[in-house]
C-alpha positions in Angstrom: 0.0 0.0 0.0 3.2 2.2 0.1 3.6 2.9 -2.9 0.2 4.7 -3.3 0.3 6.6 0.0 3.0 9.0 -1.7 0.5 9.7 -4.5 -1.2 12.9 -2.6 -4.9 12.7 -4.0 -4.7 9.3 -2.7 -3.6 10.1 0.1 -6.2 12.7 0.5 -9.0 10.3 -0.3 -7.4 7.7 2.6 -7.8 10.3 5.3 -10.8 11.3 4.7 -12.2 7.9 4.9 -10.7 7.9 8.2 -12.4 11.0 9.5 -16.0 9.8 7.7 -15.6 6.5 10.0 -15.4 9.0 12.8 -18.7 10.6 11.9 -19.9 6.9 11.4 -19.3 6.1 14.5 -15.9 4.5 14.7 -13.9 4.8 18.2 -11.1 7.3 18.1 -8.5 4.1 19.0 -9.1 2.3 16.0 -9.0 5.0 13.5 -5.9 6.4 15.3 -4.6 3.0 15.0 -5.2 2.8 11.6 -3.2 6.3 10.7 -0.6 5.8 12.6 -0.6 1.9 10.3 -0.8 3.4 7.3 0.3 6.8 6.9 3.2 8.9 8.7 2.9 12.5 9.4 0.2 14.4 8.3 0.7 18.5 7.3 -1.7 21.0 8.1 -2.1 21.8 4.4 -3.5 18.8 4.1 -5.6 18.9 7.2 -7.1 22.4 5.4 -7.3 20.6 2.1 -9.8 17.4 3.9 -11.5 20.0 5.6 -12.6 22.2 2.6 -13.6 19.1 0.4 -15.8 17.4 3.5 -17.5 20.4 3.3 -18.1 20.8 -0.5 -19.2 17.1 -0.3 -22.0 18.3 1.8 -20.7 17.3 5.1 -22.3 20.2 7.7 -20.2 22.7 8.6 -21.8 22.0 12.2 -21.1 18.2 11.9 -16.8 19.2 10.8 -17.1 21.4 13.7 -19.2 18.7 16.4 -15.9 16.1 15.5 -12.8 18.6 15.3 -11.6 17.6 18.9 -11.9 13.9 17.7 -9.9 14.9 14.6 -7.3 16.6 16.5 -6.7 13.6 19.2 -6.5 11.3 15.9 -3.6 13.5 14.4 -2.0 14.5 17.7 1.5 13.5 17.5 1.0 13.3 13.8 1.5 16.7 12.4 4.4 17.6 10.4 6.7 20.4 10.4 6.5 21.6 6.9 7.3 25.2 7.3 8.6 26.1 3.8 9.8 29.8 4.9 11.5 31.0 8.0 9.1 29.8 11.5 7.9 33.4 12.2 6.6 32.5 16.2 10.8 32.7 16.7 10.8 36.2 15.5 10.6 38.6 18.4 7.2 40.6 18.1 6.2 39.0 14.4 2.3 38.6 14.7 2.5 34.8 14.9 5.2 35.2 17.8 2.3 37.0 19.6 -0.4 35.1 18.9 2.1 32.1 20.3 3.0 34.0 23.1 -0.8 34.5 23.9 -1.6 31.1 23.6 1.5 30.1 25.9 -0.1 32.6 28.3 -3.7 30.8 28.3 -1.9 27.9 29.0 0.1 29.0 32.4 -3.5 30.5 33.1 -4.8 26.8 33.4 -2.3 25.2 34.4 -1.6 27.5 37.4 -5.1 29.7 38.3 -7.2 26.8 37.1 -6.5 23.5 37.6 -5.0 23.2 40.9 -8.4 24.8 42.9 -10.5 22.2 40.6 -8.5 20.1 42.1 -9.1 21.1 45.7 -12.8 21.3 44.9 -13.0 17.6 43.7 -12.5 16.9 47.0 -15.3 19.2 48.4 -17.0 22.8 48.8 -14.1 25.4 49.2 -14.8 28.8 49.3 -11.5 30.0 49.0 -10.8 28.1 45.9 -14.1 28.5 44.4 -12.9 32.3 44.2 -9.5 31.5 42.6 -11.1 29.4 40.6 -13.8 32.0 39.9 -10.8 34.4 38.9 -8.3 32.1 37.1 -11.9 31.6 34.7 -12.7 35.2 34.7 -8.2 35.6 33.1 -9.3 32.8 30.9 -12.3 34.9 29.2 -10.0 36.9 27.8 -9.7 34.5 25.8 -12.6 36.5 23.8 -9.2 39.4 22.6 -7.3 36.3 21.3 -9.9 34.6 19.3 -11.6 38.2 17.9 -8.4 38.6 16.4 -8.5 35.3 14.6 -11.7 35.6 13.5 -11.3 39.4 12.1 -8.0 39.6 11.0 -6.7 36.3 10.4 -9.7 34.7 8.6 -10.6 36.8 6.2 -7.0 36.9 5.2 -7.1 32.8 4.8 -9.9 33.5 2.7 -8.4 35.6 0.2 -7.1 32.2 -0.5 -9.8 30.2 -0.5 -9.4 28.5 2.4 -12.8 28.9 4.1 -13.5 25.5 5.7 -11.1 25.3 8.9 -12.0 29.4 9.5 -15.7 28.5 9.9 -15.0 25.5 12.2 -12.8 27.1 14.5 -15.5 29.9 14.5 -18.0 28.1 16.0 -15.9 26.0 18.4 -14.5 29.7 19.5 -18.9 30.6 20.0 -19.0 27.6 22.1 -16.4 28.4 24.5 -17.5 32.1 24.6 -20.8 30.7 25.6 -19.9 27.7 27.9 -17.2 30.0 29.7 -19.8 32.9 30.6 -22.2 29.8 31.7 -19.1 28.7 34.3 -18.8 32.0 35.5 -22.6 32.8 36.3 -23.1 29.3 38.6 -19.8 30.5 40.2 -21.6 34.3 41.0 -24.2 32.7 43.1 -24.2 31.8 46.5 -25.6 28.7 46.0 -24.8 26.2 43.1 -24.3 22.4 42.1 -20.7 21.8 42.7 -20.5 18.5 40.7 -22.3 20.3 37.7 -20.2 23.5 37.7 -17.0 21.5 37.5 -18.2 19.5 34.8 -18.5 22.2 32.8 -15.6 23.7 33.7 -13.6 20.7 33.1 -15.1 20.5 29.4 -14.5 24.3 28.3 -11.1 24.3 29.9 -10.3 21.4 27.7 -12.0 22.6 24.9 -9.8 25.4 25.2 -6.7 23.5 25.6 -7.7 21.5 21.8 -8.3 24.8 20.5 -5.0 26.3 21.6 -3.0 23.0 20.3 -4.9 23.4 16.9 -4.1 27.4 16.6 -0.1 26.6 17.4 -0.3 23.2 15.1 -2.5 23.9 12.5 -3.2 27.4 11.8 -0.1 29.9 13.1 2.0 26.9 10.4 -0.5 27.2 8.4 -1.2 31.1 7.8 3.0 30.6 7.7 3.4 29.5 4.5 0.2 31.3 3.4 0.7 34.8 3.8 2.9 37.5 2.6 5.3 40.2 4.7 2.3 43.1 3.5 -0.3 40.9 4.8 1.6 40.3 8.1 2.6 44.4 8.2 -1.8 44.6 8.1 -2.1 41.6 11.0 0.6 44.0 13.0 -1.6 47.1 12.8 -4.7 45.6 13.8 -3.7 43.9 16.4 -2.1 47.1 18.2 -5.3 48.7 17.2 -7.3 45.8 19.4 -5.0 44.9 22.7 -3.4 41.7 23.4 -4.6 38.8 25.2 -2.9 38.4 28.7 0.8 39.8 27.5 2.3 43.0 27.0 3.0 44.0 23.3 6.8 43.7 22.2 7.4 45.8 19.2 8.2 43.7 15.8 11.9 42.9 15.6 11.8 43.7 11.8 15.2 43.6 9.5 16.0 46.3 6.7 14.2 44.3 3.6 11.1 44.0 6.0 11.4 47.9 6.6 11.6 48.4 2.9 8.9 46.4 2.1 6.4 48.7 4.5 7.4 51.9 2.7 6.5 50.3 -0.3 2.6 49.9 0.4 2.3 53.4 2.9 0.6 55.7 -0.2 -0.6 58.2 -0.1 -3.6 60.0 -3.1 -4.3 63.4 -3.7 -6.6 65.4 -5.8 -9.8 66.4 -5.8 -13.3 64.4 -6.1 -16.2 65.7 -8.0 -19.7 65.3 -6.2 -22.8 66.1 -7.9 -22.3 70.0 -5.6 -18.9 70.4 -5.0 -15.7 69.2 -5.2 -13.7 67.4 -2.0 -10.4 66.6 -1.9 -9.3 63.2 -0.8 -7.9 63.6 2.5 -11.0 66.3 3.4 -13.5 63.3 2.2 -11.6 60.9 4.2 -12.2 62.9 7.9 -15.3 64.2 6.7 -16.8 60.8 7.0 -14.6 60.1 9.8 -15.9 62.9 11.9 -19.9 61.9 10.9 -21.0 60.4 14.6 -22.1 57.5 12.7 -20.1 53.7 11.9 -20.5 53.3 7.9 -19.7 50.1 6.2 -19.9 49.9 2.5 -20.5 46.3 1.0 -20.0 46.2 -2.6 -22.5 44.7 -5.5 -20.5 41.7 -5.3 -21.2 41.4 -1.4 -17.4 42.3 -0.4 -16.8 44.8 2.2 -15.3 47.9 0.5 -15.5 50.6 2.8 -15.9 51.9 6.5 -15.4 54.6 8.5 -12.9 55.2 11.0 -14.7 57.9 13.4 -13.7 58.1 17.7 -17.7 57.0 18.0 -16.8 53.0 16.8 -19.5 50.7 17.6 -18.2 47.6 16.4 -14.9 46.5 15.5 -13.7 46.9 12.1 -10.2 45.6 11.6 -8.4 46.4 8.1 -8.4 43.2 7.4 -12.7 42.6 6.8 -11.6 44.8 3.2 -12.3 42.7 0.4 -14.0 40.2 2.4 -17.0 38.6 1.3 -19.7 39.8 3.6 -21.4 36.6 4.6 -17.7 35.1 6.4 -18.0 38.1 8.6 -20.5 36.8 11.0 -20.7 33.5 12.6 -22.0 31.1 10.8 -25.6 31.3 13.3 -26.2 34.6 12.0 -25.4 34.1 7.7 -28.7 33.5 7.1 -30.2 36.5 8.0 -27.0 38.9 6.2 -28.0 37.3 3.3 -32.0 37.9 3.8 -31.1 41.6 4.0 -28.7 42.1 1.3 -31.1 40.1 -0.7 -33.9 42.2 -0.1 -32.3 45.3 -0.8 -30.4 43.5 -3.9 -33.7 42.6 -5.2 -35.9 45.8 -4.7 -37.9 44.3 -2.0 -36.6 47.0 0.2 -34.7 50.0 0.6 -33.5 49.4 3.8 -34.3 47.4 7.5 -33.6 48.3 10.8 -32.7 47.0 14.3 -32.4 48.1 17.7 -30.9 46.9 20.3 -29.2 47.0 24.1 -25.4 46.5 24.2 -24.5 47.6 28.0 -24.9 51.2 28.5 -25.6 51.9 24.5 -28.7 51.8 22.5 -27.5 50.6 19.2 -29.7 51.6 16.0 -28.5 49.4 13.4 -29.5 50.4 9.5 -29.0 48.8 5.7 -29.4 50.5 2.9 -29.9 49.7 -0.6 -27.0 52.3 -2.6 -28.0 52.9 -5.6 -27.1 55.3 -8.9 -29.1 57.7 -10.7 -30.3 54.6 -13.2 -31.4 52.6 -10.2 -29.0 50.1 -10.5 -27.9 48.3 -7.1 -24.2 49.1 -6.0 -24.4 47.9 -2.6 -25.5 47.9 0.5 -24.2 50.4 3.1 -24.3 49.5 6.9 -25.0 52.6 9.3 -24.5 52.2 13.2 -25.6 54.7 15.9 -25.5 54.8 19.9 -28.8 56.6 20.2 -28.5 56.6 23.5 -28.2 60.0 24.2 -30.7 60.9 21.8 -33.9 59.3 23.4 -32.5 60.9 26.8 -33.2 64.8 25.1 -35.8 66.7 26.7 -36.8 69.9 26.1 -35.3 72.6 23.6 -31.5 73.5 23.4 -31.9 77.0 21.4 -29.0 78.7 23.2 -25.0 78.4 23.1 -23.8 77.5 26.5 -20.3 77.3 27.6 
């Protein structure tokens, strides 16, 4: 059988047999068995490559995501080194180095503020270490800094090149320990809870964690490695200062002189001015004119990318660089797609010319708008997004007709 391992399609069409049995319902020994029988190492280009094609075969992006922990103990052990460029986690403040450092720091955070009070409370009520444990959980939720920046800036970079499969699984493994990590931490803020059930969970989105953590460092910082270019790491740099860092301090980029020359190279800069149908604007006056508007704009093209937004102090939601270019629907989680496309749809179509939504984030009343853009002929452009804290709005009472100090 050898001799038809090397052949990579083969191989391809091998593995995934092994990872259907899985969703068969074959135990995780004998499949691992069988891999470690039959085949060597495996690279996490191929572990993308499986991925996307499960998923164009119709397997649910739900059922890729239910099994990628079973996946991940089959090819633990198993995943080769195939860096074909320099390994940029050993270069002192490269993104990948932080994102490594990050996950390193998660890891200390269990191992150290975590585990050992689970420990103490296997053997009984504690209140002492049900409040370390309350605030080694409460370190771990920072988790949420770590994994936006995945899911803004790093995915819709992987994208560019069409890798879209292992993006929207570790999306919704990411949702579920967002969700099952806030569920820990309310049973732990009463004064009365079920001990056995809150470690339970605990134990499973601690570990789900961990899986997730070996899978960034294994599969994806190697991955995005031999992916991306030095530009698109220069745009992961800025957004990530732009966001905060997840449980370290930022280290500036340790860059050598082609890296610096390669960053003057994409820093334009366009003058000149723009006609408008009163008026002309220069481009730098457009730019902060829009900027200044209280309002968050996104622009989505005809062809459902993301174009534009604005950049104004009033941000609402997080817009890294990165979302530019992006297809629209791979910048929500995969829970919410349906509805994007209902709206652009609608507003594509004619249907409407534009929906709205309302709702409470914290101390903010968000008003939430799309709008059909269209030209003088009528014909559809895109749709633009418009965000608003209107908050202080609904608060005004009265009349304001005077200048005041």
């Amino acid at each position: 059988m050898s001799e038809f391992i090397d052949n990579s399609k083969y191989r391809r069409d091998e593995l995934k047999k092994l990872i259907k049995r899985l969703h068969d319902g074959a135990s995780v020994d004998d499949v691992k068995d069988e891999f470690q029988k039959n085949f060597g190492e495996i690279s996490t280009t191929e572990i993308s490559q499986i991925e996307q094609e499960l998923v164009k075969e119709g397997l649910p992006i739900e059922e890729v995501q239910r099994l990628c922990d079973v996946h991940a103990s089959v090819f633990d052990g198993s995943i080769e080194d195939i860096h074909h460029t320099k390994d940029q986690t050993s270069v002192k403040g490269h993104p990948a180095y932080i994102f490594k450092k990050e996950n390193d720091a998660l890891e200390k955070v269990i191992t150290e503020e975590i585990h050992p009070y689970a420990q103490t409370l296997n053997e009984g009520m504690n209140q002492t270490a049900v409040l370390m444990l309350r605030i080694g959980l409460e370190r771990l939720s920072e988790v949420n800094i770590h994994f936006a920046r995945k899911e803004n800036v790093f995915f819709p970079l992987l994208e560019k090149y069409g890798i879209t499969a292992p993006p929207k699984v570790m999306w919704g493994i990411d949702d579920e320990i967002r969700k099952e990590l806030k569920e820990v931490l309310r049973i732990l803020s009463q004064d009365e809870f079920d001990l056995e059930e809150m470690l339970n969970k605990a134990k499973v989105v601690v570990q789900k964690t961990k899986d997730m953590i070996f899978k960034e460092n294994n599969i994806l910082l190697p991955l995005m490695n031999d992916t991306f270019t030095i530009v698109e790491w220069f745009q992961i740099d800025k957004a990530q200062r732009e966001n905060g860092l997840c449980l370290i301090e930022d280290v500036a980029w340790d860059k050598n002189d082609d890296d610096f020359e390669e960053e003057e190279k994409i820093e334009e800069s366009i003058n000149g001015e723009i006609k408008f149908d009163a008026g002309t604007l220069t481009n730098e006056e457009v730019n902060a004119i829009l900027n200044t508007v209280p309002l968050d704009m996104t622009f989505v093209d005809k062809n459902d990318k993301v174009k534009y937004f604005t950049q104004g102090k009033e941000r609402i939601f997080d817009r890294p660089h990165t979302i530019l270019g992006r297809d629209v629907n791979m910048c929500h989680p995969p829970s919410s797609v349906h509805i994007v496309e209902k709206i652009v749809s609608d507003l594509r179509s004619g249907k409407k010319d534009n929906e709205d939504f309302w709702i409470r984030m914290g101390n903010m009343f968000v008003y939430i708008r799309y709008f059909a853009v269209r030209n003088n002929s009528g014909e559809f452009l895109g749709t633009l997004e418009v965000t608003q804290n209107i908050k202080p709005i609904t608060e005004l009472e009265g009349e304001k007709r005077l200048l005041e100090d």
